[in-house]
MARFISE-532759 format. One record per residue (C-alpha): residue in three letters; x, y, z. Coordinates in steps of 0.5 Angstrom, whole numbers, plus 500, padded with zeros to 3 digits. Example, Ala and Ser with C-alpha at 12.3 -4.5 7.8 and 13.67 -1.06 7.14 Angstrom:
MARFISE-532759
     r     X     Y     Z
   ALA   525   491   516
   SER   527   498   514
//
This chain:
MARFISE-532759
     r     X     Y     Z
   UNK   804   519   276
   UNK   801   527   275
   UNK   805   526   267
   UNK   800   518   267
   UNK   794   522   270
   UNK   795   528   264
   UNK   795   524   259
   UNK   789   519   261
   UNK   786   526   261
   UNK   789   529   255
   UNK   786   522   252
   UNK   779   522   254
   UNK   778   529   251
   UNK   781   526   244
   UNK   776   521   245
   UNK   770   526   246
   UNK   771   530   241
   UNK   766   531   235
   UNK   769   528   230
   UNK   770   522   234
   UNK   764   521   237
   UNK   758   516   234
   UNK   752   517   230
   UNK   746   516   234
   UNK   742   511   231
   UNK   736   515   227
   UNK   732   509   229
   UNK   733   511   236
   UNK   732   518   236
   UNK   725   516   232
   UNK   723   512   239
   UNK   724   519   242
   UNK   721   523   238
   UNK   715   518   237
   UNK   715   518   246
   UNK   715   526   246
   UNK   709   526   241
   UNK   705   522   245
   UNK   706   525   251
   UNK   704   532   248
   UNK   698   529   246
   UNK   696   525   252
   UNK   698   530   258
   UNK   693   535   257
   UNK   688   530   259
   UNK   691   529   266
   UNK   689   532   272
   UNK   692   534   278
   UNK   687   533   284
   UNK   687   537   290
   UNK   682   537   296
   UNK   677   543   296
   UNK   680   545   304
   UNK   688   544   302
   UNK   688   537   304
   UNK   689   530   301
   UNK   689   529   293
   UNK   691   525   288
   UNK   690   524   280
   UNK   685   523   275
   UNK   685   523   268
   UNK   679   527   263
   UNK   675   523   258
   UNK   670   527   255
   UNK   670   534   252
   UNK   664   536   258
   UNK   669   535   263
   UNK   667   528   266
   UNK   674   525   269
   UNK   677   519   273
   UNK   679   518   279
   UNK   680   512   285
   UNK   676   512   290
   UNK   680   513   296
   UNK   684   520   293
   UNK   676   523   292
   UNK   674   521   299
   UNK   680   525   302
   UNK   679   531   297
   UNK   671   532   299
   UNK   664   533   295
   UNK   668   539   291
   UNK   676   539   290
   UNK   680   543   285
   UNK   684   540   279
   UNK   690   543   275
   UNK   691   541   268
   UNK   698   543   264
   UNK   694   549   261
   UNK   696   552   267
   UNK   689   553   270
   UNK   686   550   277
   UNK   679   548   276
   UNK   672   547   280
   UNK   671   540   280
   UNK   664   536   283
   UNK   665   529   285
   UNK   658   524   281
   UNK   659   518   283
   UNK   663   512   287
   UNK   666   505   287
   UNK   668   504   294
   UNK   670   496   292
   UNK   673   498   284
   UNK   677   504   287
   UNK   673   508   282
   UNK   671   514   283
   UNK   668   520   277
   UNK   669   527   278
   UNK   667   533   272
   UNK   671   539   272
   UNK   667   545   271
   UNK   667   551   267
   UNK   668   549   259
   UNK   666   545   255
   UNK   672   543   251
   UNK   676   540   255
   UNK   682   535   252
   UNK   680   527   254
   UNK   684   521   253
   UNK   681   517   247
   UNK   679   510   251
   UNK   683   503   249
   UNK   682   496   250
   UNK   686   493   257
   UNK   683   485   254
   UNK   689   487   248
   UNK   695   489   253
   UNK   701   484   253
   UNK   706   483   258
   UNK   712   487   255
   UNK   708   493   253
   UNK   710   499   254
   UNK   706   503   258
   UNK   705   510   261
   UNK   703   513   268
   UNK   703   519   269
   UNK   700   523   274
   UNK   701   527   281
   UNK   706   523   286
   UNK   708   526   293
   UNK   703   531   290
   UNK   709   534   286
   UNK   705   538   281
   UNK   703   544   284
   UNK   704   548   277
   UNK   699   542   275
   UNK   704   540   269
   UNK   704   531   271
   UNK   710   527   272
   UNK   711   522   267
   UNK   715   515   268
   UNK   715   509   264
   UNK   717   502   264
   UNK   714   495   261
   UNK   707   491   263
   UNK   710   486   268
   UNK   703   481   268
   UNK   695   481   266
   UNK   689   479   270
   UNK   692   480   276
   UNK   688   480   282
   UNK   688   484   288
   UNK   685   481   295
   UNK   681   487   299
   UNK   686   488   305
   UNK   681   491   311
   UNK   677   495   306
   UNK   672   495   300
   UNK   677   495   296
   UNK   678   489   292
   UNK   683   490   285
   UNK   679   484   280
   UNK   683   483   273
   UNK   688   489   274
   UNK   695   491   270
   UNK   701   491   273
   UNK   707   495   271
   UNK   714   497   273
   UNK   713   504   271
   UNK   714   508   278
   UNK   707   509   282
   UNK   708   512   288
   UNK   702   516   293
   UNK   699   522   289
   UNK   699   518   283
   UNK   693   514   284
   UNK   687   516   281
   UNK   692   517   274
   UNK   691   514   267
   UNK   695   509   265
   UNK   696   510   258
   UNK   700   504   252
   UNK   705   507   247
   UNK   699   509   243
   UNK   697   514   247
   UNK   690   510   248
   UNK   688   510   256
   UNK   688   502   259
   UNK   687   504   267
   UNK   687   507   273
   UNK   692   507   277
   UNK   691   505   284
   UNK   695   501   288
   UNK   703   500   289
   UNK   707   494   294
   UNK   710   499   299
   UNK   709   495   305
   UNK   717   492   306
   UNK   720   499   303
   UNK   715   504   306
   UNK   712   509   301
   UNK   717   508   296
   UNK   715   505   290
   UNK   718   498   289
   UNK   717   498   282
   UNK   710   493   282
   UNK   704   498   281
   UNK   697   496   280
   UNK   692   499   274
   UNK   684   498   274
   UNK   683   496   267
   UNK   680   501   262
   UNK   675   494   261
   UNK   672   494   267
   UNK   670   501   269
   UNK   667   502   261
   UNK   662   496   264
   UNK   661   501   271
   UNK   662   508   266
   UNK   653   509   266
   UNK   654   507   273
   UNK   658   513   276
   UNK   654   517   271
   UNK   649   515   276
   UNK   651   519   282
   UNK   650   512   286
   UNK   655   509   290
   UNK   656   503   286
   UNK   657   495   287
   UNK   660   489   284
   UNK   657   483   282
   UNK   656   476   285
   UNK   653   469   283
   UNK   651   467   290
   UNK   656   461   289
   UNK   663   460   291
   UNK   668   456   287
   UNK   674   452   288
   UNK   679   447   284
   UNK   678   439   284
   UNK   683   434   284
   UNK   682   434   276
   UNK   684   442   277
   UNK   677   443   275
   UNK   673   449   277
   UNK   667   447   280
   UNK   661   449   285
   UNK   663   448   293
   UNK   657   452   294
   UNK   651   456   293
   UNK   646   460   296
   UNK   639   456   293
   UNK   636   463   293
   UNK   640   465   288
   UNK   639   466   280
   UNK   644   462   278
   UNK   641   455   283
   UNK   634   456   280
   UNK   637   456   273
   UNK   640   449   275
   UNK   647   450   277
   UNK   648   446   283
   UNK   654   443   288
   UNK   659   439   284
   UNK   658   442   278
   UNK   664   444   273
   UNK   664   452   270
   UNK   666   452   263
   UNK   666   459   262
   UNK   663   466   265
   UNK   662   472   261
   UNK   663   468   254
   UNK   670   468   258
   UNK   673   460   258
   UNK   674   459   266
   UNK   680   455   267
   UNK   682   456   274
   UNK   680   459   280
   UNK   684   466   280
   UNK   681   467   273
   UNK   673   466   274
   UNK   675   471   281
   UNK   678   476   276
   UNK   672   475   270
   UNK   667   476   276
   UNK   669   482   281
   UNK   669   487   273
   UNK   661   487   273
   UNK   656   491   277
   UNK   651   488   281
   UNK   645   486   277
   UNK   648   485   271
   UNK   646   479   267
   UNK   651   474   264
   UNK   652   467   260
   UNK   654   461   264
   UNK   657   454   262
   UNK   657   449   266
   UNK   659   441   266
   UNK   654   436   269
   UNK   656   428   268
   UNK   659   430   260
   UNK   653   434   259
   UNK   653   442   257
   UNK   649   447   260
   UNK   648   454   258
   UNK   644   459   263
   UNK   643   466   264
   UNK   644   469   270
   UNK   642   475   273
   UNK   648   477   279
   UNK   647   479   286
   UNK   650   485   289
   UNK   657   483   293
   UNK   655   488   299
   UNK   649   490   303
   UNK   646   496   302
   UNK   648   498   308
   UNK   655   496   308
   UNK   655   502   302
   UNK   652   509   306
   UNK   657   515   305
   UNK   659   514   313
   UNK   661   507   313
   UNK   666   508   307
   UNK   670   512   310
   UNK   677   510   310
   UNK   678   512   317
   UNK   674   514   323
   UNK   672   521   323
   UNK   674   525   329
   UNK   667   528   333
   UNK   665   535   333
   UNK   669   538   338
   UNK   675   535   337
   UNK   682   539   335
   UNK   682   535   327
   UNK   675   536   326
   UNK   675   541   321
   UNK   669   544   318
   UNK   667   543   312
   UNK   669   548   306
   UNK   664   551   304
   UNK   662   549   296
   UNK   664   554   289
   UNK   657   559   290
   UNK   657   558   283
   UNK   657   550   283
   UNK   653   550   289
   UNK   647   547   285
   UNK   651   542   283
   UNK   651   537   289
   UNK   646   534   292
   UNK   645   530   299
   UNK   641   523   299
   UNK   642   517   302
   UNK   645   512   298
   UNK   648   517   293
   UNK   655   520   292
   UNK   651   525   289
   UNK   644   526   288
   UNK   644   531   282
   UNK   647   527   277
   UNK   642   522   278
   UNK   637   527   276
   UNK   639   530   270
   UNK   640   522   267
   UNK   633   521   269
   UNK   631   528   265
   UNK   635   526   259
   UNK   631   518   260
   UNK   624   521   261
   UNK   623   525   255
   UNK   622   518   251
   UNK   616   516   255
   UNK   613   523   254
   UNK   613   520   246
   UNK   608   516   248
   UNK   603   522   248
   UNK   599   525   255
   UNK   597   519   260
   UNK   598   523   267
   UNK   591   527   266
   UNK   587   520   264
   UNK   582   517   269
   UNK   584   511   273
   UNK   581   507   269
   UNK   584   503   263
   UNK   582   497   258
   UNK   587   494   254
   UNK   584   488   249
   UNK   587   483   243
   UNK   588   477   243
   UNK   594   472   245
   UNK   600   468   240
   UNK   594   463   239
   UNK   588   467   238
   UNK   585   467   243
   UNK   581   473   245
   UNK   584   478   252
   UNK   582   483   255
   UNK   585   487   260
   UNK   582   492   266
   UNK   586   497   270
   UNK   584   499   276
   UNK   586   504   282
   UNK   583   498   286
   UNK   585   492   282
   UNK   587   489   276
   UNK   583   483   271
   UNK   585   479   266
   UNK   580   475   262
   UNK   584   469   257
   UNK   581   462   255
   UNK   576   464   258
   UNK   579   463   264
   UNK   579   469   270
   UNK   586   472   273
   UNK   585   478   279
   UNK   590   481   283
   UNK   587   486   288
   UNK   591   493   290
   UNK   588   493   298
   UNK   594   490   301
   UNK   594   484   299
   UNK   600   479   297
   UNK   602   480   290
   UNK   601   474   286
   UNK   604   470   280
   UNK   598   472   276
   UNK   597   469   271
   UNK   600   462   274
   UNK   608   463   271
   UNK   608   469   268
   UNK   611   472   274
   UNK   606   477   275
   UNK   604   479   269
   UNK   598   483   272
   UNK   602   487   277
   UNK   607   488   272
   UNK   601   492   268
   UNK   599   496   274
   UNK   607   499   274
   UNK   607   501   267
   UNK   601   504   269
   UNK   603   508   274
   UNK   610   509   270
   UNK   605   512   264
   UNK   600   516   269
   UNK   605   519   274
   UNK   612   518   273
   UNK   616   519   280
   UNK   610   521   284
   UNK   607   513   283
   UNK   614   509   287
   UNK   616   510   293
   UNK   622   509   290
   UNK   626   512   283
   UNK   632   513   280
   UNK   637   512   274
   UNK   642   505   275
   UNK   646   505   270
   UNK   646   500   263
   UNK   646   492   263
   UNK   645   488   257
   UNK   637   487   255
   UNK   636   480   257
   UNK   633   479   250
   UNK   639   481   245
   UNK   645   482   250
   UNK   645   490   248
   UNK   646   495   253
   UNK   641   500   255
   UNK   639   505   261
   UNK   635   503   267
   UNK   631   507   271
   UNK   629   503   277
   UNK   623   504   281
   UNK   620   500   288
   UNK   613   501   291
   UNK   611   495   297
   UNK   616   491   295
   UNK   616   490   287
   UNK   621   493   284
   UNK   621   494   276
   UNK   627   495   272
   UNK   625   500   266
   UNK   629   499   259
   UNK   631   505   255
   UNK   636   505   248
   UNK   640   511   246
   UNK   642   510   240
   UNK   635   509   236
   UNK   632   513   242
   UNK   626   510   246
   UNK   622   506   251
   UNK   623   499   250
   UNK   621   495   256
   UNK   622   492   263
   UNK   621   487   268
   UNK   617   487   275
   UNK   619   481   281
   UNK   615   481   286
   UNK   620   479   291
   UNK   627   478   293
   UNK   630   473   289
   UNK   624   471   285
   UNK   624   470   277
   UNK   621   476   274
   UNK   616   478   269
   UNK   620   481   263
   UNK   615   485   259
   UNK   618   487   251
   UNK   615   491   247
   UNK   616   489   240
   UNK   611   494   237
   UNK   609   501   239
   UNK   603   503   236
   UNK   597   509   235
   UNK   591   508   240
   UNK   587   514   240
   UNK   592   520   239
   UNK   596   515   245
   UNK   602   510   244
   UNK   602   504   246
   UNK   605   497   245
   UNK   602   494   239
   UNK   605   487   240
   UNK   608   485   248
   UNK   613   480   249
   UNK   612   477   257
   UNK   618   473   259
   UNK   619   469   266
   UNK   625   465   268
   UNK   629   465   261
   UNK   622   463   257
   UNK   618   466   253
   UNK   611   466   256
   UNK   606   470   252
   UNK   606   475   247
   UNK   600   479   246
   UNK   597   483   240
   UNK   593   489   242
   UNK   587   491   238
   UNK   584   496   243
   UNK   587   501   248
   UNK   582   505   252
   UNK   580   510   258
   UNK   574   509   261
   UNK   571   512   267
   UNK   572   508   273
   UNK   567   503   275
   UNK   566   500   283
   UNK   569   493   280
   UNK   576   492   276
//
């Protein structure tokens, strides 16, 4: 037996020698190599995130050089307003929260002290197959206490995946799954392709029948959708999702159609009504019900999108601003916490760490706001663009504005602190400032004179005017679908969106509503013109319900001393 057992040994070192062991494939030792390239390429994006108080943490991912990141929502509600972040740089730095996504489980932090951070260059989730190799790298168990990521790899395992809430906000729309290992710690961390291009955010994992071990079905936010939210975190808000006020459901065709809808809504004063078919949402063909939940739940409240339906083998394109999927309420800071706070006093209340006295600054409290400071500094990079338009604050309250309309008929406009007239076809238009009921003067424009009055009030004072004023984000300009920036504002009820582009720098337009879900006067500036050393628009775009209403050619812009009568 021994002299069987030595010869087995003798032979198995025979076999193991160097000159009988087999070449491996180059192509191989290429995919190894071409894996190690990537992984230094992307790991120094990754962030280990760590609660500011030594509690609670997770991962994250820099995507720009001035240090902005990603994260989940629910790993930087349990690291607080400042948290510490590590890179394989070796270094822990300060890092702020910006902005939330309580529903999307999204939530943007920037790491402070340099302004050469290493970012993830941004892929397209939309292109991501089931069989890619995919990358999650991150922070599990909160192992990376050197700050160097765990990295695991695996395959797509499925696309368009969605993820019903489960007793929170949270509802993963559209979302990637993977077998790459995700564990707790890794949420919040990138999800990268074999590219090396970042596709996701992971989130979420199907622990419950294995405890907290990964079972190998992980959940990845797609790049897609928080690219649509990106400006929206920048914001500093506590943002929402979207809803079209209607809610659908498969016939016995399998068609998806409309079982029912809010008659308040856009989508119903557009023509939608009960039975109709959806054809398509978002220029996406919706072909079941999963898949129109999936297309919905990745843009933000207020959005406007294409809609087709099918009524009787007849085709309708529509659209449609979107509403918001919570109540206001429902996404104040006390009310998104994950779990109940203990009361002052208790033995785990703890106190709050005290800020970096550096960074202090950087983070400031307001109601509906994750941080109010970063809404402030969008709304300084904005407001310089009407400040081209030259000095209205100092003017006197009274304001003339006379041309003629798309048919050549004389108008004339008087801007008053008590009231504003409109004189067209000889027809007179008034909408009194005393308290009285906003009106849709003229009849169908949406309120084409209140309108007038805010841009007044925007020109000559600027936050002072509203009662409310803050940056949102971007959305698409009704008019041509390109995103622009929005500062909104509210005063007695009228709230105005306030339209910006980047790219050629400038103040482009807006739209006022008079009331909640009521059409808006959409007003557009086709031309900015001189009048008197000032800019104004030269040629005015109104638009209501979809339709173009008005255009108006301004010939005249002038500033008067105010009189007793508008």
């Amino acid at each position: 037996m021994n002299r069987i057992f030595c010869l087995s040994c003798l032979l198995a070192v025979v076999m193991l020698s160097p000159r009988h062991v087999q070449a491996v494939d180059p192509l191989v030792l290429q995919a190894e190599q071409r894996r190690v390239e990537v992984l230094e390429k992307i790991s120094p994006a990754v962030v280990a995130v760590f609660g500011n108080d030594g509690n609670g943490g997770g991962s994250g991912v820099l995507i720009s050089p001035d240090g902005y990141a990603l994260s989940n929502f629910h790993v930087t509600s349990g690291a607080g307003n400042f948290m510490k972040c590590g890179l394989n740089d070796g270094v822990l730095y300060d890092a702020v929260i910006v902005g939330i996504d309580p529903t999307g489980d999204v939530a943007m932090i920037k790491l402070l002290g340099r302004d050469d951070f290493p970012h993830a260059t941004i892929g397209d989730s939309d292109a991501v197959q089931v069989g890619d190799w995919a990358y999650a790298i991150g922070n599990p168990f909160l192992l990376a206490t050197d700050y160097q990521p765990t990295v695991t790899y695996g395959i797509v395992s499925g696309v368009h995946r969605y993820q019903y809430p489960a007793g929170t906000l949270l509802e993963y729309a559209d979302c990637i799954q993977v077998d790459s290992s995700i564990n707790p710690g890794n949420s919040g961390g990138p999800l990268f392709n074999d590219a090396g291009e970042l596709i996701g955010i992971n989130g979420r994992g199907s622990f419950e029948k294995r405890g907290r071990v990964n079972s190998g079905a992980g959940y990845a936010i797609s790049i897609n959708q928080i690219m649509y939210f990106l400006d929206h975190l920048r914001s500093g808000r506590i943002v929402d999702h979207a809803t079209l006020g209607a809610t659908v459901s498969s016939d016995r065709e399998g068609r998806v159609v409309v079982d029912s809808i809010l008659e308040t809504s856009e989508a119903y004063r557009r023509g939608l009504r009960l039975d109709d078919e959806i054809v398509s949402f978002a220029d996406r063909p919706i072909r079941s019900v999963n898949q129109f939940k999936n297309v919905l739940g990745i843009y933000p409240k207020g959005w406007r999108l294409p809609l087709t339906y099918r009524r009787e083998e007849q085709k309708y394109d529509i659209l449609v601003r979107l509403r918001g999927v919570h109540a206001r309420a429902e996404l104040m800071p006390k009310e998104l916490q994950l779990g109940p706070a203990p009361p002052p006093g208790h033995p785990e209340a703890k106190e709050k760490p005290k800020p970096p006295e550096k960074y202090a600054h950087m983070y400031e409290d307001k109601p509906g706001f994750a941080n109010w400071w970063f809404n402030l500094q969008e709304q300084k990079r904005l407001l310089p663009l009407i400040d081209r338009w030259g000095d209205w604050k100092a003017n006197s309250p009274r304001l003339t504005i006379a041309g003629q309309n798309g048919d050549g008929d004389d108008f004339r406009i008087t801007l008053t602190d008590r009231g504003i007239g409109m004189e067209m076809r000889g027809e007179p238009y008034v909408q009194a400032l005393d308290g009285s009921e906003f009106l849709d003067e003229p009849s169908g424009s949406g309120g084409l004179l209140t309108a007038l009055h805010h841009l007044k009030l925007m020109l000559t004072q600027r936050a002072a005017g509203f009662s409310e004023f803050y940056y949102l984000g971007s959305e698409p300009l009704s008019l041509t679908g390109d995103r622009v920036d929005v500062i909104v504002t509210s005063l007695n009820g009228v709230e105005c969106r306030w339209y910006f582009t980047t790219d050629r720098p400038a103040f482009v337009g807006f739209s006022c509503q008079l009331t909640e879900d009521r059409d808006e006067c959409e007003v557009f500036f086709v031309t900015v013109d001189e009048f008197d050393g000032r800019f104004f628009p030269g040629q005015i775009l109104i638009r209501n319900g979809g339709r173009d209403y008005l255009t108006l050619k301004v010939q005249s812009v002038r500033i008067e001393p105010d009189k007793d009568a508008v």
